[in-house]
N, C-alpha and C positions, 0 to 999 in steps of 0.2 A: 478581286480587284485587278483590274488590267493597268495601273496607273503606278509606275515605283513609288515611293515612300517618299523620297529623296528628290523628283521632281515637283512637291509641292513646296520645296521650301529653295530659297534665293540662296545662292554659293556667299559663305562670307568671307571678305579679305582679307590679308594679314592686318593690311592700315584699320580695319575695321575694327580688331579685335585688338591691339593694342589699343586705337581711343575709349573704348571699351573698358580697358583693362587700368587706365589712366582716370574716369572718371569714377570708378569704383574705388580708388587708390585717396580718394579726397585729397588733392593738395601734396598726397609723397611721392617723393622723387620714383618716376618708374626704376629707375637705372640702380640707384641705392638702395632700393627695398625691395626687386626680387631679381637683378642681375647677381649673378657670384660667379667666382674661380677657382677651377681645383688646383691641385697643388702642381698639375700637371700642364697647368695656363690654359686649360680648356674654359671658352665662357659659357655659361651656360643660362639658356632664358627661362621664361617661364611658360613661356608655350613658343612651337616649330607649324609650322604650317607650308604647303605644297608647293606657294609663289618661291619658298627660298630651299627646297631641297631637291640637289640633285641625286637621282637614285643612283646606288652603285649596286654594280654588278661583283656576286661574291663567290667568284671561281668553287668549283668540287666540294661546295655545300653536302655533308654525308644525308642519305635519306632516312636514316635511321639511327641511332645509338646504342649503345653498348654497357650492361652493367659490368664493372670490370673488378675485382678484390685482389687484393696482394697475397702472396700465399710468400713464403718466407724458405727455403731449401735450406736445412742443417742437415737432413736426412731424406735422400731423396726418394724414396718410397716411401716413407709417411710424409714426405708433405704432396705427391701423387694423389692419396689417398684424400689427406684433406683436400685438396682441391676438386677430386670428385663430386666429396660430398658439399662442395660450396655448389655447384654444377647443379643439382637437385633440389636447391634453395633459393633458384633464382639468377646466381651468378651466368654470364651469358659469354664473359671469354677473362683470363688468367694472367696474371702479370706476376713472374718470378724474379724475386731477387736471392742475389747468392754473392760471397763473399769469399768463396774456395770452389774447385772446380768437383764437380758431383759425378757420381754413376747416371751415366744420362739414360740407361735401359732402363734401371730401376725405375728411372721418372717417369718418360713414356710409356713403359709394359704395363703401367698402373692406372696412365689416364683413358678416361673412356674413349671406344675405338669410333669418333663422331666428326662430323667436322668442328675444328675448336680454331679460335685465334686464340695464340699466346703472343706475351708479351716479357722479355727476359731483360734481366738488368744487372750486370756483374762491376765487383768494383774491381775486377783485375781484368788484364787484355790478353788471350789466352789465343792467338789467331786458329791455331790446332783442333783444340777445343770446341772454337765454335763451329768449325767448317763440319764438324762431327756432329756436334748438334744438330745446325742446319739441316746435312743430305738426312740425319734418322726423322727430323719431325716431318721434311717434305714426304717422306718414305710414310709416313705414318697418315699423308692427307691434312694436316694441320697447316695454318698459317702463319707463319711464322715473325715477329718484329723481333731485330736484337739491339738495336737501341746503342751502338757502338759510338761515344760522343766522349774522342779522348781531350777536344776544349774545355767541356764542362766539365770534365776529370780535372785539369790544371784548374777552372779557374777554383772547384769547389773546393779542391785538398790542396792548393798551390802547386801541386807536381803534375808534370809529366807520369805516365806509366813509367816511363825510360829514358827517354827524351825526345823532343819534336820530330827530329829526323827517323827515330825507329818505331813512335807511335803512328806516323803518316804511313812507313813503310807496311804495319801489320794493316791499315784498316784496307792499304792498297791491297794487300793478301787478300781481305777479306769481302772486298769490293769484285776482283777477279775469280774468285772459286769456291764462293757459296752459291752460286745458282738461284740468287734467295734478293728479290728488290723491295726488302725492309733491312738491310743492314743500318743505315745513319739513323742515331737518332737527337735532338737538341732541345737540350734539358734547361730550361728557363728557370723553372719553378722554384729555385733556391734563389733566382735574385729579386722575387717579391717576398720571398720571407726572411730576406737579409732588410729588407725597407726601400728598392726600388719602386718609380713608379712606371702605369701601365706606357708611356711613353721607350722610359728607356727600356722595358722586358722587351718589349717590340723591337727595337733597334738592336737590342743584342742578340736577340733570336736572328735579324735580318745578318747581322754580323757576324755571327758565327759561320751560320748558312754560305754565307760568301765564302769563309777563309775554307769552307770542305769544297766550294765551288773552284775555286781559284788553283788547289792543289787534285781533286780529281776530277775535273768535269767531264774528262775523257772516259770514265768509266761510272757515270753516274746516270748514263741515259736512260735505263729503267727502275732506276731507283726511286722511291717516295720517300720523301725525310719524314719522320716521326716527331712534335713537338710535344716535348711535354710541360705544362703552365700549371701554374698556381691562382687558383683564382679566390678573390676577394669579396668583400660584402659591401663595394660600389656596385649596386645592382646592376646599370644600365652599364656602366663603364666598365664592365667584363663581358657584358654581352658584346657590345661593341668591339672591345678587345678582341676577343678572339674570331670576329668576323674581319677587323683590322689585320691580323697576323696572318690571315687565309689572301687576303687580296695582295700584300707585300710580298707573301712568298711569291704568288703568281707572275710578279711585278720583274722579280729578281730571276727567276727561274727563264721569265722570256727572254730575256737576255743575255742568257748562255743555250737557247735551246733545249733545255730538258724538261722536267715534267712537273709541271703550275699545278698541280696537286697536290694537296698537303697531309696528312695525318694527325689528327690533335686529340694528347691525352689530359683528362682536365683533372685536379684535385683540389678539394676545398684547402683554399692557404695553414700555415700553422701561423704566421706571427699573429692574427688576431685572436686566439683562440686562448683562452683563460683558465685560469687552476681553481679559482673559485667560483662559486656559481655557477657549475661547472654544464650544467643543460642547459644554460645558452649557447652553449656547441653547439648545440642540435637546430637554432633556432639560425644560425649561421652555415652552416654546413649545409642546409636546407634549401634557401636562397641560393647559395653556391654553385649547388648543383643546379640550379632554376637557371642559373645564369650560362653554364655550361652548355646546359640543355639548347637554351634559346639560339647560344652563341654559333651553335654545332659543332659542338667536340663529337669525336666519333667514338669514343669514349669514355667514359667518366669512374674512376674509383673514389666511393667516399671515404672521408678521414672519421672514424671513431670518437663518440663527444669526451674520452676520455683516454684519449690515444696519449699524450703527455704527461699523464703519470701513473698510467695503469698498463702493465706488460697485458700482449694481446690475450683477447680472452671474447668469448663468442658471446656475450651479451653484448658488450660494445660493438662489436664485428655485426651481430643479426642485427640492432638498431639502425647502423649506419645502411646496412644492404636492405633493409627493408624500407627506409628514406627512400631509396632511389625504387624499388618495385613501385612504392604508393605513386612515387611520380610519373612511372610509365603505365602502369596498368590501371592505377586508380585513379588518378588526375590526365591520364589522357596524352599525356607528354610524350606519346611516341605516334601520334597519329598526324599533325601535320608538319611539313617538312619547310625547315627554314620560316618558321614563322615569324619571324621578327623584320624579314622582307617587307619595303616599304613602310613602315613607323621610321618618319620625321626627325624623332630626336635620335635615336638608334641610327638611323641612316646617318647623319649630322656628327654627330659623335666617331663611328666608324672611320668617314675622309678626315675629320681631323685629325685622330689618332695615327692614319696612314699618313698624312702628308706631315706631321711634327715627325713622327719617328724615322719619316724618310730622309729629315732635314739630321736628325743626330746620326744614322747610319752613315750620309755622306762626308759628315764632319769627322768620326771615326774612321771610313777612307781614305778620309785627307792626311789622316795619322797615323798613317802607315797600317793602318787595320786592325780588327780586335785584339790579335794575338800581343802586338807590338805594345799595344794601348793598355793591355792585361799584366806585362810584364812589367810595362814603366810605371804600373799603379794607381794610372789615370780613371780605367774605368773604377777601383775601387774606395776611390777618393770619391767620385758621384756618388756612388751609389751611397754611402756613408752620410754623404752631404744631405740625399735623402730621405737617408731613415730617420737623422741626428735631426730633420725639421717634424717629421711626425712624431718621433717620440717629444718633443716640445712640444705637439700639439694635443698629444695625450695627458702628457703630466699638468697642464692647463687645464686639461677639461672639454676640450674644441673636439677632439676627437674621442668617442663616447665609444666606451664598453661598456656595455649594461651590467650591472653586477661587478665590475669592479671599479670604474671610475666613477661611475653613477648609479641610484638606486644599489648601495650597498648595502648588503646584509652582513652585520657586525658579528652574529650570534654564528657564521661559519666557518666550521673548522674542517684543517686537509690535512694536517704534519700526520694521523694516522693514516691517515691512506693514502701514503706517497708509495708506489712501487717502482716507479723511477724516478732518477734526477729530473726534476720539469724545467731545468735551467742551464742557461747554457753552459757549456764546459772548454775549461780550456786544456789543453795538452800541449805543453812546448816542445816543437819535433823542431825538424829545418827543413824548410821548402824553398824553393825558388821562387814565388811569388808571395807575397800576402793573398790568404785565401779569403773569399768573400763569406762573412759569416752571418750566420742564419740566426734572426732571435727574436722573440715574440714581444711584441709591446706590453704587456705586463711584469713582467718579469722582475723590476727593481720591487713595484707594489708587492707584490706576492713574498718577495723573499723576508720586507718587513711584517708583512702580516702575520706570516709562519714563525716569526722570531717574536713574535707579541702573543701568540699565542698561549 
């Protein structure tokens, strides 16, 4: 056939397709019976078409992705070792966290001598330490991210390392004599699973980003910021999402001059994830990652469907890693690139999410900026305000966890196989700020259920 397919048929309008969509409606109101609004004042139709979408263009879109697993440092040659062997499982690059500062030969002399991206994540600020890391992994051919985000330090634990003045001064250390352009990194992820919505993670991602611009831009010109995001089971509005958070950066970056390229690590969120019923994790986590995928994180580590009450343990670990194989090797998800380019509602979604969160960015400007805004309480009074309406919209029933607010299975039981606390915890220390806290929408249910059992 010399003839396209697509030339035998007449282009149809948007007016077309709403009067269309009106007389199939018998008599109900278009507007009230399939317009809605997230909580986030996005509206949304029921179908997008080409007359009303302008295409955006979505800066240093990655061409490929990355399966990534957390490997944990107590001991740094066996968790060397474990990461090896995640390495010949699939795993394709390594995210360590640490908590104390480790023999860093041990770590390296173990891992295999290949090209590797790691990814390091310490809750102390060690400027010595890292700069010793840094030259032995460069030395070793590895890529290095260190994810150094003393914001997200105060806002997550209320403190400072030290305080403002000698936290700016170490990342300056570390900005000037790591030889290394993945030092920053800006950790989102804890304020979707405090109950933020994808509006304000955007604005505060954009806001943090600022206040590292504002005090080093002088020594940020090869730098790439690392973000790391929590993503949700709004399928399309996390794709969106994180295609929104790649064009803001670029937005913000042009206007100091540095480099409109981003880095983005995606994890399936924890507040929706539930203690009973508990392989609907999987069913979430899944999507998640789909959304990741689409969105173009350049990396993705899954979360385990029983990571909340069961200490790590390789059945839940190989589950979650073989989610993401199925989706690059066996469903194909690493073959085309950016595909979510041009889709209507995605595209639609996207600028709106850019131009609301550009609208709260500038009004946190106007307020003297995020740090200012973090300290007088403000930003944590939102985010609060946000979660305090979802979780009203969960104990309602509006917002729907399968297996716990709905379709409940009465006949399951968990009090025996709690290996962790799956709730939040409080500890009274003294901080400088109120820290933003993390906690899953289940959580009051659960604890009566457990107590009924």
């Amino acid at each position: 056939m010399n003839k396209s397919l697509f030339s035998e048929f007449e282009p149809v309008s948007a007016k077309a397709f709403k009067q269309k969509i009106q007389y199939d409606l018998s008599g109900a109101d278009y507007n009230e019976t399939l317009l809605w609004s997230s909580p986030e004042g996005i509206h949304v139709k029921p179908f997008y078409h080409q007359e009303d979408t302008e295409p955006v263009n979505i800066p240093g879109h990655p061409k490929n992705w990355s399966i990534l697993e957390e490997v944990y440092i107590l001991n740094a040659k066996s968790a060397a070792l474990h990461a090896s062997s995640l390495l010949d499982k699939g795993v394709e690059a390594l995210s360590f966290k640490a908590d104390a500062k480790f023999n860093i030969e041990d770590l390296l002399n173990h891992l295999p001598k290949k090209k590797l991206t790691l990814y390091f994540s310490f809750s102390f600020l060690d400027p010595d330490f890292i700069k010793s890391l840094s030259i032995q992994t460069l030395e070793m051919g590895y890529n290095s991210h260190f994810n150094v985000d003393i914001i997200s330090n105060l806002a997550r634990s209320g403190n400072w390392y030290t305080d403002l003045k000698s936290d700016h001064k170490a990342l300056e250390n570390l900005l000037l004599n790591t030889h290394n352009d993945n030092v920053i990194g800006v950790d989102i992820s804890f304020f979707h699973n405090a109950g933020a919505n994808c509006i304000q993670e955007l604005a505060y991602a954009l806001a943090q980003t600022n206040e590292y611009y504002t005090y080093h831009s002088e020594n940020l010109r090869s730098q790439t910021i690392n973000y790391k995001i929590a993503i949700g089971s709004n399928y399309f509005f996390e794709i969106a999402k994180i295609r929104a958070l790649r064009l803001l950066h670029a937005t913000l970056a042009e206007a100091y001059g540095l480099n409109e390229n981003c880095h983005i690590i995606a994890q399936p969120a924890t507040r929706n994830k539930v203690l009973y019923d508990y392989n609907t994790n999987m069913l979430r986590t899944t999507t998640e990652c789909m959304s990741a995928i689409l969105g173009g994180a350049d990396g993705i580590c899954n979360l385990a469907y029983d990571s909340i009450y069961h200490k790590s343990n390789e059945f839940g670990q190989r589950i979650a890693r073989n989610q993401l194989l199925l989706l690059k090797h066996e469903s194909y998800f690493d073959l085309v690139s950016n595909p979510a380019d041009g889709t209507y509602y995605i595209e639609t979604l996207t600028k709106q999410f850019a131009e609301k969160a550009l609208d709260l960015f500038k009004e946190i400007e106007a307020g003297d900026g995020f740090i200012s805004q973090l300290i007088a309480g403000k930003i944590q009074k939102k985010v609060k305000a946000t979660a305090l309406k979802e979780q009203e919209a969960f104990n309602e029933g509006k917002k729907v966890l399968v297996g716990t607010n709905t379709y409940i299975n009465s006949e399951d039981r968990m009090k025996e196989d709690l290996e962790l606390y799956p709730f939040l915890k409080m500890n009274p220390r003294k901080t400088l700020i109120e820290p933003i806290i993390q906690k899953r929408l289940a959580e009051e249910v659960e604890q009566k259920r457990l107590q009924d059992e």
